[in-house]
N, C-alpha and C positions, 0 to 999 in steps of 0.2 A: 504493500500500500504506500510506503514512500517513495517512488518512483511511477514516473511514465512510460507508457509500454513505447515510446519513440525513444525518449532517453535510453533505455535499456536496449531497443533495436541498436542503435548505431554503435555504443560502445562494444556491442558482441559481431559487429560488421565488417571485422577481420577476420580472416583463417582462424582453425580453433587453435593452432598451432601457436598462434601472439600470444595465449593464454597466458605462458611459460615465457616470454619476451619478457628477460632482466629479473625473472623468476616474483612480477608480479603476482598478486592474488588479489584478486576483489573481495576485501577482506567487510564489506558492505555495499549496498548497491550503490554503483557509481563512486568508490572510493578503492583504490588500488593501490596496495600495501607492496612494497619490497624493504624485505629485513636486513639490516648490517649484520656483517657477524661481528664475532666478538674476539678482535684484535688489539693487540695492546700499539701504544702512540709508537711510533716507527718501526712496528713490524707488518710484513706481508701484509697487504690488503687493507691496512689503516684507513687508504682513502672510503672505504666502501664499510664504515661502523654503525651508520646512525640508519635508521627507519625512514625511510625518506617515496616519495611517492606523488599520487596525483589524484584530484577528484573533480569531477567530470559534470557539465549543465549540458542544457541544450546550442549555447552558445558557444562557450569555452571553457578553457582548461585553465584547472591553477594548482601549479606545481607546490606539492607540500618537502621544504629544504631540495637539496640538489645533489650532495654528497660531497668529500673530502679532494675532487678532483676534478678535472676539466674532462679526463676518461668518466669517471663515473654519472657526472652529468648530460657526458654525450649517450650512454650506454640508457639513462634513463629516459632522455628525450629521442633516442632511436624505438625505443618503447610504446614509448606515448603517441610516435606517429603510427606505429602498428597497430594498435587499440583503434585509436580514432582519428579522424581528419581534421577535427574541430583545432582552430589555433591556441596559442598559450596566452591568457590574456593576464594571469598574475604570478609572478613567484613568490611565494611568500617563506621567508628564512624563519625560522622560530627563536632563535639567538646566534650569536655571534660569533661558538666556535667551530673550527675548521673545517669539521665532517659535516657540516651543515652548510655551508656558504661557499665554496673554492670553486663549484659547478655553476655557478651561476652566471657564466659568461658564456654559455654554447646555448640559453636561450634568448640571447640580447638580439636574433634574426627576428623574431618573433614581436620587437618591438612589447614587450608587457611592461604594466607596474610592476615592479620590482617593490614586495611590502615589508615592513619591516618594524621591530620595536622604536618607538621615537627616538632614543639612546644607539640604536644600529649604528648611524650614520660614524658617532665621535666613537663606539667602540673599532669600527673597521679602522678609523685611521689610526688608533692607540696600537692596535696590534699588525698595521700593513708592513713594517719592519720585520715578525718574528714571522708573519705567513709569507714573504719572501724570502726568505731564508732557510724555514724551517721546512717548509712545503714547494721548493721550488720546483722539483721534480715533477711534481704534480698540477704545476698552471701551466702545462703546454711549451711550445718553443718561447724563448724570448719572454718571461714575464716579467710585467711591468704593474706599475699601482693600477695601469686601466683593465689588468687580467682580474680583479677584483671586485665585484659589481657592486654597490652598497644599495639602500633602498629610494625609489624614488616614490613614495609615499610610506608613512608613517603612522605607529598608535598610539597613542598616547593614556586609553582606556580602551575603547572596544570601537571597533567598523565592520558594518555590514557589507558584506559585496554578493553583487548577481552573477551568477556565473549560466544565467536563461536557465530558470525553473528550479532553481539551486541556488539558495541565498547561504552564503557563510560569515559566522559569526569569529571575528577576531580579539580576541581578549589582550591586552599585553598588562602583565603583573610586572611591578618596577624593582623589589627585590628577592632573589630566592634561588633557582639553582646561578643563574648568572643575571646582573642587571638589565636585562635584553631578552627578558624569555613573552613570548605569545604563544596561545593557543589556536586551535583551529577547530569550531563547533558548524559540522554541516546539520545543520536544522532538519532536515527531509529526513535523513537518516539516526539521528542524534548519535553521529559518528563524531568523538573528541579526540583530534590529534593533539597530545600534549608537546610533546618537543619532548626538552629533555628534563623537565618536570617532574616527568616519570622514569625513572629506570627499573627494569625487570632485569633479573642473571646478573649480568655485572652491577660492578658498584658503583652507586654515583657518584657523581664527584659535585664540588663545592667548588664554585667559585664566584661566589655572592653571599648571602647572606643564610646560614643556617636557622635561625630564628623567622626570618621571612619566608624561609620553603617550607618551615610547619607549617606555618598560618597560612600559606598556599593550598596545604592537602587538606586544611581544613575547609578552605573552599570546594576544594572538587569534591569532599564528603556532600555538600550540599547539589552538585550540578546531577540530574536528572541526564543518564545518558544510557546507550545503548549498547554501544561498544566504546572500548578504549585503546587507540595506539599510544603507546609509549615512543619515548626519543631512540629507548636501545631493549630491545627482548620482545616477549611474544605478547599480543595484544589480549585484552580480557573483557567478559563482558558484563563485572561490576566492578565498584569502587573494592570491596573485600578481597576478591583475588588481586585488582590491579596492584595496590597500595601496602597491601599488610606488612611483605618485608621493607621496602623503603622507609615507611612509616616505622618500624622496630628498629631499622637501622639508625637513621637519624634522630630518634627520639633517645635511644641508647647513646648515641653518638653525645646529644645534649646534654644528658644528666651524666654522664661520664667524664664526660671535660669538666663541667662544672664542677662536680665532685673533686676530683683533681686539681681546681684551682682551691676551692674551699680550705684543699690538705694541703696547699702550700708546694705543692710541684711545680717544677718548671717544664717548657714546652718540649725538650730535651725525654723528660720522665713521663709525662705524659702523653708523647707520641708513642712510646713503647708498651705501654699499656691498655690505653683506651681502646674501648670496642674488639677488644681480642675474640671476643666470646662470638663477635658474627663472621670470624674468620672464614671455615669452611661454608660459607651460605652465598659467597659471592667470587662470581669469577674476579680476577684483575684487581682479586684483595691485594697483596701486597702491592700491587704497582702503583695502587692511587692512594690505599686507606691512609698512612701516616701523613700525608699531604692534606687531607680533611680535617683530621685532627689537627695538625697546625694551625690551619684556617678557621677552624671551629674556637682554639685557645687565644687567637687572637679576638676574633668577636667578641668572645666572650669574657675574658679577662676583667674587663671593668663596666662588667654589665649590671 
């Protein structure tokens, strides 16, 4: 019932074979999921981490993130032209870092808004230095600050967009996993692309404010939805499966730091301890968790 039998003609108006094109799924009518796997920051396949994909109207298309590279974003938009013929009329990046944004230059043919958290704009130029550098292998021949596309339109709370018979709800929350995070609510479907708001399997990482990404899940406890994609893992179709370890992780995470400032640790003793107990519950535990905890000690120090 939330879709039209024409909407749904055209996106199945390829071969059945495009099904499997960039190992999409239509993971809800007229929303088309491809999953990152779970690589750590400079190993095999890094470009290709984050949930990234596209959801479909009767007019156009609006790419949800792009992936970690200028391959991965052509691999997704060779995709999208298999699916369907409809143009790209918005991209929208859900924050600022790399496995999210570095593809966004192989749909600038396409002429789209390019949408963004209103904070987008000053975080691409803060970090255009360490994504040239760090990722250059990955922006194609020759990159340059114009291999970077930043947003040309902005949220600053929430915007509506048409994409013909498919209205999307954009949220952007100002602190929590990063300063920059939006969501993506298609209405028709009550499909919630979170970004990286949500992490499932791997661990999340912090780079904003721990105390603002409670008060965030404490939102999505309240949104009314149907399905949930997450920024990294498999998608769910309540808040209970989505959320519970996130929610244990970083709640643990909370009262464990603080605890630890309480007892007069320093960041040093505290990194070695904290949150030990969700070790085996998450991939890419050691690569990121002590890096949380620091970020977590610093917040919260003189809170």
């Amino acid at each position: 019932m939330f879709y039209s039998i024409c909407i749904y003609g055209f996106l199945l108006s390829a071969d059945a074979g495009s099904e499997s094109a960039f190992n999409l799924v239509e993971i809800a009518p007229g929303n088309y999921l491809h999953r990152g796997i779970h690589a750590g920051f400079g190993e095999p396949g890094h470009d290709d981490i984050a949930n990234i994909g596209f959801i479909a109207g009767n007019r156009c298309v609006a790419v949800i993130d792009t992936g970690g590279s200028i391959s991965t974003g052509q691999q997704l938009l060779d995709a999208i032209r298999m699916f369907t013929g409809k143009p790209v009329c918005y991209v929208i990046n859900t924050h600022i870092h790399f496995d999210h944004v570095l593809g966004n230059l192989v749909f600038v043919e396409d002429q789209p808004e390019f949408v963004g958290h209103v904070k987008l704009t000053d975080a691409i130029e803060l970090n255009m230095g360490f994504f040239l550098e760090e990722f250059r292998d990955d922006l194609g021949a020759s990159p340059s600050e114009d291999s970077i596309i930043g947003p040309t339109k902005t949220v600053s709370d929430t915007l509506s967009i048409d994409l013909g018979n498919r209205t999307l709800l954009l949220t952007a929350y100002q602190k929590s996993h990063t300063y920059t995070d939006l969501t993506i609510l298609d209405e028709s479907t009550g499909t919630l692309w979170t970004g990286d708001l949500l992490f499932r399997e791997r661990i999340p990482v912090i780079d904003g404010s721990l105390k603002g990404w409670l008060a965030v899940m404490e939102i999505f406890k309240t949104l009314e939805v149907s399905t949930i994609i997450p920024g990294h893992g498999a998608p769910a179709s309540n808040w209970q499966d989505a959320m519970a370890a996130q929610q244990e992780y970083l709640t643990d995470l909370f009262d464990e730091t603080k605890q630890a400032i309480a007892n007069g640790q320093f960041m040093e003793e505290a990194i070695e301890t904290v949150g030990q107990g969700e070790k085996d519950k998450w991939l890419l535990f050691e690569q990121q968790h002590r890096t949380n905890v620091s970020r977590a000690f610093v917040e919260l120090e003189w809170d």
